[in-house]
C-alpha positions as CSV (number, residue, x, y, z in Angstrom):
1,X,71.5,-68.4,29.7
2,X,68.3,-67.6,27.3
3,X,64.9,-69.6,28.5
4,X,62.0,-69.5,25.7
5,X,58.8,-70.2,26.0
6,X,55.9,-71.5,23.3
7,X,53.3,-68.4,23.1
8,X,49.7,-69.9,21.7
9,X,46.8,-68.5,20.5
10,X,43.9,-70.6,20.0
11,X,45.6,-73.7,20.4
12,X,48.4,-72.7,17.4
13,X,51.9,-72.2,17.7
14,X,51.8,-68.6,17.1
15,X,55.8,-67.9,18.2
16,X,57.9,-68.2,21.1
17,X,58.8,-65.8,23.9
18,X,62.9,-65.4,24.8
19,X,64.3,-64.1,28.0
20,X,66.2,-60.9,27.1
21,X,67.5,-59.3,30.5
22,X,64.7,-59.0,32.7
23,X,61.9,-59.3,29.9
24,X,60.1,-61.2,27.0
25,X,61.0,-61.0,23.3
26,X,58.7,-61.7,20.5
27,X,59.4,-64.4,18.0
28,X,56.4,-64.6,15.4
29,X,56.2,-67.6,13.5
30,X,53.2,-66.8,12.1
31,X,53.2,-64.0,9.5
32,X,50.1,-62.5,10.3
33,X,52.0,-61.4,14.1
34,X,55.2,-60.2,12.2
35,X,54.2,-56.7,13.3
36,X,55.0,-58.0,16.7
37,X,57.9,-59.8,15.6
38,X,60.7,-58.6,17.9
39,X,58.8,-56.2,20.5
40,X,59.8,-56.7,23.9
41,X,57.5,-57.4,27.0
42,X,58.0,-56.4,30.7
43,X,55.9,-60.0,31.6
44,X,54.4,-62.7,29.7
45,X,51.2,-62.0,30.3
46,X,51.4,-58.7,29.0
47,X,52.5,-60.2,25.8
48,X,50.3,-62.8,25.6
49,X,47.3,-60.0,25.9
50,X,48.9,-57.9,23.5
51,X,49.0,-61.3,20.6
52,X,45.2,-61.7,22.0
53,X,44.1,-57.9,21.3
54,X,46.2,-58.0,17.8
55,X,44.1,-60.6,17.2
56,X,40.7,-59.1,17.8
57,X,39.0,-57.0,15.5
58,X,42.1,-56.5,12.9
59,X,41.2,-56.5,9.6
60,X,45.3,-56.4,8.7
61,X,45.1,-60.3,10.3
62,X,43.0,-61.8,7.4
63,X,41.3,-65.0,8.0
64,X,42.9,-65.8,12.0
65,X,42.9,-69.4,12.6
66,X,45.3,-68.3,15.0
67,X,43.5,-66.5,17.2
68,X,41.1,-67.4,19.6
């Protein structure tokens, strides 16, 4: 059975995370993170740093009320 999780960034619903075997799919709901859309994580936390460092600095994210 698939467990999800909501994945935030700066208080936004930014996608969810979805057990796939032993690690973390990628959802983006947002379409600024669609070029994460789909990657796969070993651990939550390593995702949620990846969406955070996406976030910093990317001038392909224009104006990133989703961030934090």
């Amino acid at each position: 059975m698939k467990q999800s999780w909501v994945i935030e960034l700066g208080g936004k619903f930014a996608g969810a995370a979805v057990t796939d075997n032993d690690k973390f799919r990628f959802v983006a709901v947002d379409p600024r993170l669609d070029h994460l859309d789909g990657s796969v994580w070993p651990t939550l936390e390593e995702l949620r740093r990846a969406l955070r460092a996406s976030c910093v600095g990317a001038d392909s994210l224009p104006k990133k009320p989703v961030c934090s």
